[in-house]
N, C-alpha and C positions, 0 to 999 in steps of 0.2 A: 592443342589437344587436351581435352578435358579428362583427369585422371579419376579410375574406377575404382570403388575401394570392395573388399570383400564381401558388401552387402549390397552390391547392384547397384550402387547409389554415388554420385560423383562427388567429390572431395567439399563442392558448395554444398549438395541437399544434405551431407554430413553433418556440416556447421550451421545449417540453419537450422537440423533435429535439437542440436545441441545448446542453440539460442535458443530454442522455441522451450525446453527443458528446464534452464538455467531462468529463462521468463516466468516459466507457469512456478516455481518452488520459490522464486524472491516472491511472488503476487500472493502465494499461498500463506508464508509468512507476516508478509504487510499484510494481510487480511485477518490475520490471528492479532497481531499486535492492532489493528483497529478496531478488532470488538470492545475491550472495555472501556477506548472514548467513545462510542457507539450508546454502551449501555448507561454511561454518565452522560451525555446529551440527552436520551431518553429520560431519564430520571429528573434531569433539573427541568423540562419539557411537563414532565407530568406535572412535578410540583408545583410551576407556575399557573399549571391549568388549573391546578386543584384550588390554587390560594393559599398553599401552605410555606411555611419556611424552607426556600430549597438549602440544600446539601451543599453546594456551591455557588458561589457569587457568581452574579454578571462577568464580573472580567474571568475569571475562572471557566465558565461558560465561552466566552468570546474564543478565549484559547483550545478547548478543546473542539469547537468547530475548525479553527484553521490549523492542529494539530488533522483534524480527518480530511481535511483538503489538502493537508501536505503529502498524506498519505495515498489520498488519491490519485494526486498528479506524480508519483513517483515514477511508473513507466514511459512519461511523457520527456523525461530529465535527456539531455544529451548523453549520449552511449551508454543506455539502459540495454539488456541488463550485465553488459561486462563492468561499466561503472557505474556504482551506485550511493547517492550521498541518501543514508534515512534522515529521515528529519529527526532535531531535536525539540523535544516537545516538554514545553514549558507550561506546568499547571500545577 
């Protein structure tokens, strides 16, 4: 027998509001923490187009792209989002 809780809603559609919750506020945060490798990808992008001396090197460049794929595949991780390893990002 599936137990009712005082919001109409069975003890799972409970725990999945609560994942669904706990998902959208980690994804909100990892989104805030990927803007400014966003806007340093941007900027070494420009400068290359320009032909001017970028801001950051190659390998520095290298990293913050797999810094924003680490970030991206973060809800993909096993037992997202009860566990979650961030990336550590090296630049």
């Amino acid at each position: 027998m599936r137990k009712i809780t005082c919001t109409g809603k069975t003890s799972d559609e409970v725990e999945a509001d609560r994942i669904a919750i706990v998902s959208a506020e980690l994804k909100a945060k990892r989104n805030a923490l990927m803007q400014p490798v966003i806007n340093r990808i941007d900027r070494y992008r420009n400068q290359s187009a320009l032909g001017v001396t970028t801001t950051d090197s190659a390998d520095t460049y290298k990293a913050l792209l797999q810094a924003l794929e680490d970030y991206r595949s973060m809800p993909e991780q096993a037992g997202f989002p009860e566990v979650v390893t961030w990336p550590e990002i090296r630049y």
